[in-house]
C-alpha positions, 0 to 999 in steps of 0.5 A: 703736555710738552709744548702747547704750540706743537701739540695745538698744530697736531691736532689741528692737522689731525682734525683738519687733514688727516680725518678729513681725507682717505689717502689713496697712496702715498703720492696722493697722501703727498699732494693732499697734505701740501695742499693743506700746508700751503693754506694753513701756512700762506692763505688762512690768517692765526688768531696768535700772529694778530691775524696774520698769514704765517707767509706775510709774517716771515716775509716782513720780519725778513725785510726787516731783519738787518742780516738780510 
C-alpha cells in the first residue's frame, strides 16, 4: 500500500465505473468516465470531507483563501 487515498479512489473507480460499463470506443469510454467524474466530484457528498461535494469544498477554501 502506497497512498491510501490514491488507492481508496482506484477502486472505487474500479468498482464503480469501469466493471460496471462496456466500452464501446474510445469517444464512448470518454463520455461514460466524465459522466462518472462529474458525479463523483460535483454532485455525490464524501464521508472524509464531512459530507461535502469535493466542488462546494474547492469552491469555499477558494473564497476563503487570501491569494484569490
Amino acid at each position: 500500500m502506497q497512498n491510501g487515498f490514491v488507492e481508496s479512489f482506484n477502486g472505487r473507480l474500479r468498482t464503480e465505473c469501469l466493471n460496471a460499463h462496456w466500452f464501446l470506443s474510445l469517444a464512448d469510454a470518454t463520455e461514460k468516465l466524465e459522466a462518472w467524474r462529474r458525479d463523483y466530484n460535483e454532485e455525490r457528498p464524501h464521508s472524509a470531507i464531512g459530507n461535502k461535494v469535493p466542488a462546494a469544498l474547492m469552491k469555499s477554501a477558494r473564497a476563503a483563501s487570501p491569494w484569490r
